[in-house]
N, C-alpha and C positions, 0 to 999 in steps of 0.2 A: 505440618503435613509431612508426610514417609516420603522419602525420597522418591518411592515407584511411583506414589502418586504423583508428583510434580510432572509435566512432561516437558520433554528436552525440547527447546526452540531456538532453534540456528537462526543465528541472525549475520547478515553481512555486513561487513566493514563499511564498504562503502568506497568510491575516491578514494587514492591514500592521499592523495593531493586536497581533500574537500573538510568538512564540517563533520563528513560521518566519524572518523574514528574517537571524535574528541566528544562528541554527545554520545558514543557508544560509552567510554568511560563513565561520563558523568551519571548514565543510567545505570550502568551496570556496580557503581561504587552505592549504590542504595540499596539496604539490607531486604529492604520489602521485596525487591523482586526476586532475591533466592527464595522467599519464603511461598512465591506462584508458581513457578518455573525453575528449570535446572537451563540457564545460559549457557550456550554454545558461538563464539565470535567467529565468524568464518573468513579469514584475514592475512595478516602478515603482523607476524609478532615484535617486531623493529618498530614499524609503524605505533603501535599501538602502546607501546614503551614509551615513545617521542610525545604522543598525545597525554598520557599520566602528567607527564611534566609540563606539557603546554596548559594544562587545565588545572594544575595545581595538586592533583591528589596525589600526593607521595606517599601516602599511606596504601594505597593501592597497590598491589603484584601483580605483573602479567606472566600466563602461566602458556608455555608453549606447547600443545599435544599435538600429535599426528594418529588421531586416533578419538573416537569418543568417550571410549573404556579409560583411558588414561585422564582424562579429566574429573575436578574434584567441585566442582561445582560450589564451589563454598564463599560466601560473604567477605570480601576484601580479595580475593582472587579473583580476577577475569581468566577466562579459560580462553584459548585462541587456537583455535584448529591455526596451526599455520602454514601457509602457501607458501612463503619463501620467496616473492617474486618481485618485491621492492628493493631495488639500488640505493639506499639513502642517501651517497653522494648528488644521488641523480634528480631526487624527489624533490620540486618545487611547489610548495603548498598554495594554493589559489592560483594555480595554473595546469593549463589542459594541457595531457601529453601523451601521447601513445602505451607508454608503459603503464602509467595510470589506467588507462582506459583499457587494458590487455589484463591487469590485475585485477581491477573493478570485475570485468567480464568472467575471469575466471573464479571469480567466489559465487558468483551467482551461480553460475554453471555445478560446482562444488556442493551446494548447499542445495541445487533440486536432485541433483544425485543422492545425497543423503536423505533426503526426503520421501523418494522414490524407494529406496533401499529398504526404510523403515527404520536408518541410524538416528533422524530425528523427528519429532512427531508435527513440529510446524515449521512453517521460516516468516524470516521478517530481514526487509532488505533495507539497508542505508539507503542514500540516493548516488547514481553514477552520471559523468556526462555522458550524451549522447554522445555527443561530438567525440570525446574521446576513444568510446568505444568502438566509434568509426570509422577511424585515423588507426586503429590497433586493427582493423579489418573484420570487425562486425559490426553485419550492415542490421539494426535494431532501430526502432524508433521508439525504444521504453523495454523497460521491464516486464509489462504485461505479456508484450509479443515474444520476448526470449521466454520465458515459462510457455505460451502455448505452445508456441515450436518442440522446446524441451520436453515436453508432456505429452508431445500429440494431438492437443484442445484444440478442437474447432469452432465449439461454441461455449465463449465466453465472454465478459464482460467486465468493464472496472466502477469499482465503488468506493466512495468519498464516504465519509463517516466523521461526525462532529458532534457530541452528546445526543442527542434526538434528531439530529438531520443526518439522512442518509440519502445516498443519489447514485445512480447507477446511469451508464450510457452507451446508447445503441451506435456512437460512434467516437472514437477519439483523436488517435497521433493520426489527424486527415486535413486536407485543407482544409476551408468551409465550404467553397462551394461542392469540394467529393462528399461533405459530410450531409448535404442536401440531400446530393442524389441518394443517400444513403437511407436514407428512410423509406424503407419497405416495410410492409405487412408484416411477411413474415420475420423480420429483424428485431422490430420493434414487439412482435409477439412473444419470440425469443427473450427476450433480453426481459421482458412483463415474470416469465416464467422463471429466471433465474432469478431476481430481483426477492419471486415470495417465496421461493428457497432458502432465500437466504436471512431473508426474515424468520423463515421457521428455525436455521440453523442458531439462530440467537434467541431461541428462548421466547418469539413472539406467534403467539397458535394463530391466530386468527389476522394475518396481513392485510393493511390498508394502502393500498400502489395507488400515488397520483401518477398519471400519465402528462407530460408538457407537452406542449404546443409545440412546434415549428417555428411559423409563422408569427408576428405580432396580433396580438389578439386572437392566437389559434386561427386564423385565418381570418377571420370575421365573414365565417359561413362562404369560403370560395373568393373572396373580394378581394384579400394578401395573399392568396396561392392556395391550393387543392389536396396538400400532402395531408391533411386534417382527413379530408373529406375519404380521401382515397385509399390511405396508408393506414395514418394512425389509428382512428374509428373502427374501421373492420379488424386491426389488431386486439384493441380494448374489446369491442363486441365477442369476438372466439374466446378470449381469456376468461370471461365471464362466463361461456360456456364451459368454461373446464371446472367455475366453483370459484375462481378467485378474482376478488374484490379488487376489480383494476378503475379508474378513474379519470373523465378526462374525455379531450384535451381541453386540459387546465391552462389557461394563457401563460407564458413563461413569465409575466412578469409579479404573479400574484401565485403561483405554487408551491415556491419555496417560502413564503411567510406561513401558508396553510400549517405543509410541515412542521417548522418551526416552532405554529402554535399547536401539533399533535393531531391534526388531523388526516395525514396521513405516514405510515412507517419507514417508506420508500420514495423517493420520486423516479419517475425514469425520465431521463436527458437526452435530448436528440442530438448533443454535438459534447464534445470538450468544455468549450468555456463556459456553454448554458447551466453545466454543472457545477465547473470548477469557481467559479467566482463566487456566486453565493456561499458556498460551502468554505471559502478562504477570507469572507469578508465577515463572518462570526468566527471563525480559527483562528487567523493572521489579527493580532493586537500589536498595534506600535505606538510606543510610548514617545508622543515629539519633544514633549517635557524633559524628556532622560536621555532623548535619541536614540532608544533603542528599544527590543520588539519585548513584550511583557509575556506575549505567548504567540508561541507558531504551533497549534495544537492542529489535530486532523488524525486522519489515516486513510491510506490509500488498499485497497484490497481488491486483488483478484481475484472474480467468483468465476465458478464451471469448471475447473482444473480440479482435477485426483488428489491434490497437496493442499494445504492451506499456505497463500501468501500473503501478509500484510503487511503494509510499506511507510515509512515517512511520507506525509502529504507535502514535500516541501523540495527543493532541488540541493546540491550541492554547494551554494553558497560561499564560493569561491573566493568572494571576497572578504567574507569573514575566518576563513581558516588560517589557524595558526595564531588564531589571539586568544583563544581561551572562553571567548563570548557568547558561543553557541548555545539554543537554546535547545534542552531536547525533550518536549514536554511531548512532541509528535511520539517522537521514537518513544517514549512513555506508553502513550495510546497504542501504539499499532502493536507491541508485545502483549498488551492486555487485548487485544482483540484476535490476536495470531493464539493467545494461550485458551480465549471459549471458543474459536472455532474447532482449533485441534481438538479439545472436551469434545463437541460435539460431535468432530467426527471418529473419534474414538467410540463414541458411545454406540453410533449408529453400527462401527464394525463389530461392539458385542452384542447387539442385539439381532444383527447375523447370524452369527453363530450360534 
């Protein structure tokens, strides 16, 4: 493929302190992916040097740009926009620290600015602590929420992705009990409607949305609680009036096998973990035999925002950094889903014109 055709996707470092920079190497030392994309590291180039040698690739070159134009995009070089903002005396790897959590914040920041500019065509983020980026004095509770702020997005939503299981949620970084009262009509209508958006933006014409329950056994007709009755249903009922095949409410405890067996394209989730756990307990493989994880597969993706972002489904793993063991089959997935959606939205802005 021509180099113009490959499109550029920014991906961020991640923690210098975490797992991200060393599964950044390890993906990005694999010729296949020049041959999809033209990689962009959005980082600290110190960092990312330390990680070559903690994961063994010496064959590897980290190339430092300040600049896109200056980047060579080529197989056995990592390109790294560099930030400059890691201390290496200072940087303790599997542990939380303000600097960390100040750098982490600043590539993200970094990478929707170029996004927005039109320097790169997708992003795809490592994972950052909360906490750190906390303690560095942004107050965030994920990545999803710093892109909508960064973007101006009001209506948007996050989605899980794991070969044929997809799952999107009307609520997430929330208690449970906020995430209850969270289920409104029109929320839950919303979130129906991005969900077969985004179905469509992946190449599927005709979207299948289950909608989950709430409640245990979707309420069982008013008898576990009324959000079915009141909320969800009249959401699914208007959705159907727009033309699209929403379904539901499907009991939470049998939806996601539906999916799984192709029944439906999408699910929508009424909280965090109704999504996340399914979608991490076909992903997440550990091997007790060997002691260790055989796949931490997934992808996390923010829909409704102007940019494509698509994330590791997995956190910062703190306590494996610095041993070389990371697995980054995630970060695998979510560059090949950051590189069809940018496709797609590429495509939609020349059919604009």
């Amino acid at each position: 493929m021509e180099m113009e055709e490959r499109l550029i996707i920014g991906i961020t470092m991640g923690d210098p302190a975490s797992i991200g920079p060393e599964i950044t190497v390890k993906a990005l030392s694999l010729e296949e992916i020049y041959h999809k994309c033209r990689p962009l590291v959005i980082g600290d180039a110190n960092v990312m040097e330390a990680a070559v040698r903690i994961v063994g690739k010496d064959g590897i070159k980290i190339h430092p740009v300040h600049s896109v134009d200056e980047a060579l995009f080529e197989p056995g070089t990592i390109d790294v926009y560099d930030m400059g903002l890691v201390d290496m005396d200072q940087l303790e790897r599997g542990k939380v620290s303000a600097m960390a959590g100040e750098a982490a914040f600043r590539y993200v920041e970094k990478v929707i600015q170029m996004a927005l500019a039109g320097e790169v065509d997708g992003t795809v983020t490592n994972a950052f602590s909360k906490e750190a980026i906390n303690l560095a004095g942004h107050h965030y509770s994920g990545h999803t929420e710093v892109y909508a702020d960064m973007t101006g997005t009001k209506k948007y939503t996050m989605m899980l992705a794991h070969e044929n299981m997809r799952v999107v949620h009307v609520s997430t970084h929330v208690s449970l009990r906020e995430a209850c009262e969270r289920v409104k009509k029109d929320r839950v209508l919303e979130v129906i409607r991005i969900a077969y958006q985004a179905c469509r933006n992946l190449g599927i014409q005709q979207p299948k949305i289950g909608v989950a329950g709430l409640n245990p056994h979707s309420g069982e007709n008013g008898l576990f609680g009324r959000e079915e009755i009141e909320e969800i249903i009249p959401a699914i009922e208007a959705a159907n009036g727009e033309g699209i095949f929403a379904e539901g409410p499907v009991p939470p405890d049998t939806v996601f096998s539906k999916a799984r067996g192709g029944w439906y394209d999408m699910v929508v989730a009424m909280y965090h973990d109704q999504g996340h756990i399914p979608l991490k307990v076909v992903g997440f493989v550990y091997n007790q035999e060997q002691q260790k994880w055989d796949a931490v597969a997934g992808v996390n993706i923010t829909l409704g925002l102007p940019i494509v972002r698509a994330s590791v489904d997995h956190g910062t793993a703190f306590d494996q950094a610095g041993q070389g063991v990371a697995n980054e089959l995630s970060l695998m997935n979510a560059i090949d889903y950051g590189i069809r959606l940018s496709k797609s939205n590429r495509e939609k802005t020349v059919k604009k014109q």
